[in-house]
Backbone as numpy.savetxt, mean C-alpha at the origin, in Angstrom:
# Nx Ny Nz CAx CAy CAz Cx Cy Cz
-13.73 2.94 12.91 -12.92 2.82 11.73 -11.43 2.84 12.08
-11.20 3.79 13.00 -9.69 3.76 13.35 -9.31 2.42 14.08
-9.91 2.09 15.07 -9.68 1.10 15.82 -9.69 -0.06 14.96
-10.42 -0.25 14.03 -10.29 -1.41 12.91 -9.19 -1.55 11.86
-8.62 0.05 11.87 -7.18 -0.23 11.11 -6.25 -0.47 12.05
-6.49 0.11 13.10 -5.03 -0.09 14.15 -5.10 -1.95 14.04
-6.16 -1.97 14.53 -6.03 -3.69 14.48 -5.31 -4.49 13.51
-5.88 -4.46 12.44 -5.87 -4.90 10.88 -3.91 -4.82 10.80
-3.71 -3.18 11.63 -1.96 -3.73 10.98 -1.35 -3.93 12.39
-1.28 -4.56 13.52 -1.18 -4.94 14.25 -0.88 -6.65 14.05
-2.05 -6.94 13.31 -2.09 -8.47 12.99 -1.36 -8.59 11.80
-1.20 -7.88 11.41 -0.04 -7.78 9.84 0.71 -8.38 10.51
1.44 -7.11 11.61 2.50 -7.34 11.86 3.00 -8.44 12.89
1.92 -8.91 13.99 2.07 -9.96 14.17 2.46 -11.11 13.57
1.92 -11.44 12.89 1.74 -12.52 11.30 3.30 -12.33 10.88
3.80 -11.27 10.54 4.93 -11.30 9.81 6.13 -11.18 10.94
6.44 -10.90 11.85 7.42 -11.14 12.98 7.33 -12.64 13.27
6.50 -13.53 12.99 6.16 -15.06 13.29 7.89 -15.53 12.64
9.00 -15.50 13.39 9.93 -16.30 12.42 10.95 -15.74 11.92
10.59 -14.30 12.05 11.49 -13.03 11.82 12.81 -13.08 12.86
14.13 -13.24 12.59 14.98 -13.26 13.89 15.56 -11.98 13.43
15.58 -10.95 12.36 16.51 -9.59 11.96 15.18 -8.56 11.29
15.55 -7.41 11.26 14.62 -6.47 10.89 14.94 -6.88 9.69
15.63 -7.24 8.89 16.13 -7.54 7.34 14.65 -8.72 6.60
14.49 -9.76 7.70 13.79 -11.14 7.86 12.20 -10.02 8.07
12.03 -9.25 9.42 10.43 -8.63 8.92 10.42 -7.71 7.91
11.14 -7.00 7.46 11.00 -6.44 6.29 10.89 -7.09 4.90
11.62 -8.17 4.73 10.87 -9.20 4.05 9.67 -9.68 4.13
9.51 -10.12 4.96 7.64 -10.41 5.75 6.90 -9.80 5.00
6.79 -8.61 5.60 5.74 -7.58 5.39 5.71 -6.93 4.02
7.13 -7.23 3.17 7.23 -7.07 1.77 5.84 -8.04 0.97
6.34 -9.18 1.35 5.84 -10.64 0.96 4.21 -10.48 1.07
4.08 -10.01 2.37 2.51 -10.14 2.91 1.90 -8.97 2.10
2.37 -7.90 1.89 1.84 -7.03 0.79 1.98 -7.57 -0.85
2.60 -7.88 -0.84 2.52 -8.34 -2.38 1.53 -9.49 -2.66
1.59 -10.81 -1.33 0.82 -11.80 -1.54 -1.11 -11.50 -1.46
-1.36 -10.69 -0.33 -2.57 -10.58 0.24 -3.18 -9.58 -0.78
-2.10 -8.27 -1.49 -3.51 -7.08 -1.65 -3.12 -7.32 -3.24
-4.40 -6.88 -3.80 -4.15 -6.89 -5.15 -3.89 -4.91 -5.79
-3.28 -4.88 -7.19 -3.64 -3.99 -7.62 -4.26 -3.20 -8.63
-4.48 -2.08 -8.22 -5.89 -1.64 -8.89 -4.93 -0.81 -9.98
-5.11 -1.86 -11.29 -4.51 -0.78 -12.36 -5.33 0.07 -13.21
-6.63 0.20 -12.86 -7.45 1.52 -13.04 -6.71 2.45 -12.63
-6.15 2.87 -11.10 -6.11 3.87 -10.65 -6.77 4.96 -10.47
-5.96 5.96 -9.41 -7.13 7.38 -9.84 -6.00 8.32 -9.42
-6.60 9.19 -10.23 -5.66 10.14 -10.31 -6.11 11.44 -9.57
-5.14 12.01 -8.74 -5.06 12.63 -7.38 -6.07 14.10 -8.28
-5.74 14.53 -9.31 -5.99 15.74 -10.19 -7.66 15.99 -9.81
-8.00 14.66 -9.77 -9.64 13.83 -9.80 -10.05 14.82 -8.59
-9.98 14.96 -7.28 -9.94 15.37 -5.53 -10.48 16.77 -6.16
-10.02 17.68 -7.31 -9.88 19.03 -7.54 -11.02 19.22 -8.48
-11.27 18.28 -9.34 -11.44 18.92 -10.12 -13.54 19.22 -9.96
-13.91 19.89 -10.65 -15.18 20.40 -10.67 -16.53 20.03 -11.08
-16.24 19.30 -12.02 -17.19 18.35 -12.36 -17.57 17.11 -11.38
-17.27 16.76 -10.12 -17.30 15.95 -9.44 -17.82 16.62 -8.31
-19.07 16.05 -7.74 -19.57 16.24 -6.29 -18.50 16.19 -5.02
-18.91 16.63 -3.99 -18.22 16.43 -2.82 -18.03 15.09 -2.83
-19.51 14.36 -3.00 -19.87 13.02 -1.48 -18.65 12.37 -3.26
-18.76 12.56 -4.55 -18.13 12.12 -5.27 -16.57 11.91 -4.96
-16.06 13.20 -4.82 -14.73 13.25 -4.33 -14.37 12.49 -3.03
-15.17 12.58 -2.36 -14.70 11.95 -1.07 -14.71 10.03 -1.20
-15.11 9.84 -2.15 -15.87 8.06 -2.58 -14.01 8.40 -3.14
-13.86 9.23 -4.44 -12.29 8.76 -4.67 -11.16 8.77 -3.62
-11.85 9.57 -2.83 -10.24 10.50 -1.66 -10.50 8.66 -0.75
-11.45 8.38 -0.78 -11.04 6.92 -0.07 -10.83 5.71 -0.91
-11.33 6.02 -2.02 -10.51 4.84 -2.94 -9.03 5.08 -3.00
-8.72 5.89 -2.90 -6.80 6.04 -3.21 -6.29 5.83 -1.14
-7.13 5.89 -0.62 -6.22 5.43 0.50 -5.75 4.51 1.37
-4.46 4.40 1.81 -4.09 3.06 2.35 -5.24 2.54 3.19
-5.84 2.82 3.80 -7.53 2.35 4.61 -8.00 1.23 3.68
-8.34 1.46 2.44 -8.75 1.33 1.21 -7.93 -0.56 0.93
-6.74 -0.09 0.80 -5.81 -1.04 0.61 -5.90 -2.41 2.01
-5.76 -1.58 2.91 -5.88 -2.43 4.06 -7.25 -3.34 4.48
-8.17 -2.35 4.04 -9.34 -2.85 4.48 -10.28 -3.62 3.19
-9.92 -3.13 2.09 -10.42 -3.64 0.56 -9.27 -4.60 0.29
-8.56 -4.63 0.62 -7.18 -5.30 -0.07 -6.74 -5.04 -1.53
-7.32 -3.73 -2.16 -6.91 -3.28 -3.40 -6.37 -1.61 -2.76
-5.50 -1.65 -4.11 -4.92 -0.17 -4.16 -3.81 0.07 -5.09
-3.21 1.68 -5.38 -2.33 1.66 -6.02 -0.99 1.65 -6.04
0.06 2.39 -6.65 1.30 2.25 -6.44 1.64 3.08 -5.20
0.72 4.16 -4.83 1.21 5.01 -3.91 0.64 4.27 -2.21
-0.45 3.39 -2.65 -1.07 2.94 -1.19 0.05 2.03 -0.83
0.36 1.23 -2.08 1.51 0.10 -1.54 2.53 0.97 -1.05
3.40 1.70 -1.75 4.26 2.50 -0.92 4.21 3.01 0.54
2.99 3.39 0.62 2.57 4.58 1.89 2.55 3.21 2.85
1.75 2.24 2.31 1.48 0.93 3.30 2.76 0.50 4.21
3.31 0.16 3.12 4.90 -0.28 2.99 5.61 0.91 4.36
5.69 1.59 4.02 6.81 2.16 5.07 5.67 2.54 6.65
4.59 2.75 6.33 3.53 2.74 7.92 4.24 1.47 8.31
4.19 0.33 7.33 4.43 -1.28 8.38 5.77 -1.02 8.95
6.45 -0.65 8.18 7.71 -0.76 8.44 7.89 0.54 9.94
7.60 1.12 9.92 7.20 2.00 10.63 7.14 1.67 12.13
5.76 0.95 12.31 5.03 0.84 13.33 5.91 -1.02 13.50
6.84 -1.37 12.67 7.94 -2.43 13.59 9.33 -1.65 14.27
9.20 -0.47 13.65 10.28 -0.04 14.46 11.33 0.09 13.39
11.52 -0.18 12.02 12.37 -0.42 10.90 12.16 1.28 10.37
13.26 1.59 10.31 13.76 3.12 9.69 13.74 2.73 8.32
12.93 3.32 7.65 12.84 3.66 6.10 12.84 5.22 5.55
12.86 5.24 4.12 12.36 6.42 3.27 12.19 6.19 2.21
10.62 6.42 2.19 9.37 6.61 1.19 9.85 7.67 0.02
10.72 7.27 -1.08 10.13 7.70 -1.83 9.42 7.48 -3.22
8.67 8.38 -4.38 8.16 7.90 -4.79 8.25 9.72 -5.75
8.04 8.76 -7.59 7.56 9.84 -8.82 6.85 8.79 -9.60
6.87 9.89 -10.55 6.52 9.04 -11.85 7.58 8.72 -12.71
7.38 7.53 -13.01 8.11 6.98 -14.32 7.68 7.47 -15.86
8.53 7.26 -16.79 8.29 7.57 -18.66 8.07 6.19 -19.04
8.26 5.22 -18.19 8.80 3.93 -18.84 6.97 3.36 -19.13
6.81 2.73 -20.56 5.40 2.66 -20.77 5.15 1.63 -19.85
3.81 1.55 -19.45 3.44 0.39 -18.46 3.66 -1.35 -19.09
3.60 -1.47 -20.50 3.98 -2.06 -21.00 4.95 -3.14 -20.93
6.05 -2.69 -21.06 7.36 -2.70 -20.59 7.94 -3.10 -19.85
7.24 -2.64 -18.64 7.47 -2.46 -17.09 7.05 -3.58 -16.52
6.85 -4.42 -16.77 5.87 -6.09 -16.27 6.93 -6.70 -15.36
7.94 -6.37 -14.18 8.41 -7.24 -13.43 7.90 -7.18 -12.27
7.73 -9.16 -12.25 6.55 -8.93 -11.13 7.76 -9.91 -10.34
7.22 -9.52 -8.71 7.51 -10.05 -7.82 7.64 -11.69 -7.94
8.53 -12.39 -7.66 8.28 -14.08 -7.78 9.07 -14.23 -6.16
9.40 -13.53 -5.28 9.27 -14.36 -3.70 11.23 -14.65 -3.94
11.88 -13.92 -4.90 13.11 -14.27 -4.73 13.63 -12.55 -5.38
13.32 -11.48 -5.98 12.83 -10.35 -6.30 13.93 -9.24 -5.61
């Protein structure tokens, strides 16, 4: 399993350095390649879920891997936090200094509909 993610973002990042001449150019890339390739899961799940009691182990553990970047990488679905977490591992493992952060918004989901169009 590990060896299949190391791979998996290896070839990300291959793929997205193709053409890249500035960390500015793969950080774009790998923006692009996340937005284009994974979809998202606006079900979600909510972390509260891991705790709570009414849910089996083998249950909890089916969510503790639906919410993780593994999940994203290897399902090509996930949520706002896998894209994030995704997002700065890539950036990461090119060598590009970032910081992850991340809350919640008030703003209704509604509302909130700006989607990526590749100029963003």
């Amino acid at each position: 399993m590990v060896e299949e993610f190391k791979q998996k973002i290896e070839s990300i990042l291959k793929k997205c350095a193709d053409g890249a001449v500035t960390d500015v150019d793969l950080a774009k890339n790998l923006f692009g390649y996340l937005v284009e390739k994974f979809q998202y899961n606006y079900k979600g799940l909510d972390e509260s879920m891991l705790s709570d009691a009414k849910y089996t182990a083998k249950e909890r553990l089916k969510i503790f891997r639906e919410m993780s970047i593994y999940q994203l990488f290897m399902k090509n679905t996930g949520g706002c936090k896998q894209f994030s977490y995704a997002y700065s591992l890539l950036l990461d493992q090119a060598g590009i200094p970032s910081l992850l952060i991340y809350g919640d918004s008030n703003v209704p989901f509604e509302s909130n509909n700006l989607m990526y169009d590749g100029k963003t």
